[in-house]
C-alpha positions in Angstrom: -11.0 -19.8 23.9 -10.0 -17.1 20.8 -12.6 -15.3 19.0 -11.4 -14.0 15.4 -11.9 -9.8 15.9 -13.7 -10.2 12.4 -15.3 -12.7 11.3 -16.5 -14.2 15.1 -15.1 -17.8 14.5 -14.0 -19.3 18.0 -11.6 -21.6 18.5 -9.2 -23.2 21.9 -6.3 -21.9 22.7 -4.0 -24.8 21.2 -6.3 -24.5 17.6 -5.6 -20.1 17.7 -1.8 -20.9 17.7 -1.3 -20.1 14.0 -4.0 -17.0 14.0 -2.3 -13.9 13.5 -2.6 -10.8 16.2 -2.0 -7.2 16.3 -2.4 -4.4 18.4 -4.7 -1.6 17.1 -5.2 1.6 19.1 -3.9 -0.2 22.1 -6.3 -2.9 21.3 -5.3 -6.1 21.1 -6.8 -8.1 18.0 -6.7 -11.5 16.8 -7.5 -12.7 13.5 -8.3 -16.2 12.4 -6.2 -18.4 9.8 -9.2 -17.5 6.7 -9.2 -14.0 7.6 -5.3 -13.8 7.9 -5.3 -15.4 4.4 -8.1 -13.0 2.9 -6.4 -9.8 4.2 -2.7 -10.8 4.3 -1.6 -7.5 1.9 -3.9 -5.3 4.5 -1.9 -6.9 7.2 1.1 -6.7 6.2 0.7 -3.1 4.6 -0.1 -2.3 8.6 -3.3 -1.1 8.2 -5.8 -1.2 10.8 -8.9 -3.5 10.4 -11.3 -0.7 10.2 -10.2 -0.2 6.4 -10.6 -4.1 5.3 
């Protein structure tokens, strides 16, 4: 089971294969399809979560 690091939505393993992830800090953080979409210039841009 994969909770998004955002938003709290929870999917299985199998569903959380297209979620994006990233490693923040030395955390690692995982990021559901709706938020990936939402923040995709953020993401890519590298900046961490804390500034979305």
């Amino acid at each position: 089971m994969q909770t998004c690091s955002l938003c709290g939505t929870t999917a299985d393993d199998a569903e959380a294969l297209t979620w994006t992830t990233s490693v923040e800090n030395g955390r690692h953080r995982v990021f559901c399809d709706e938020c990936s979409r939402t923040h995709l210039r953020a993401i890519e841009g590298k900046l961490d979560s804390d500034w979305w």
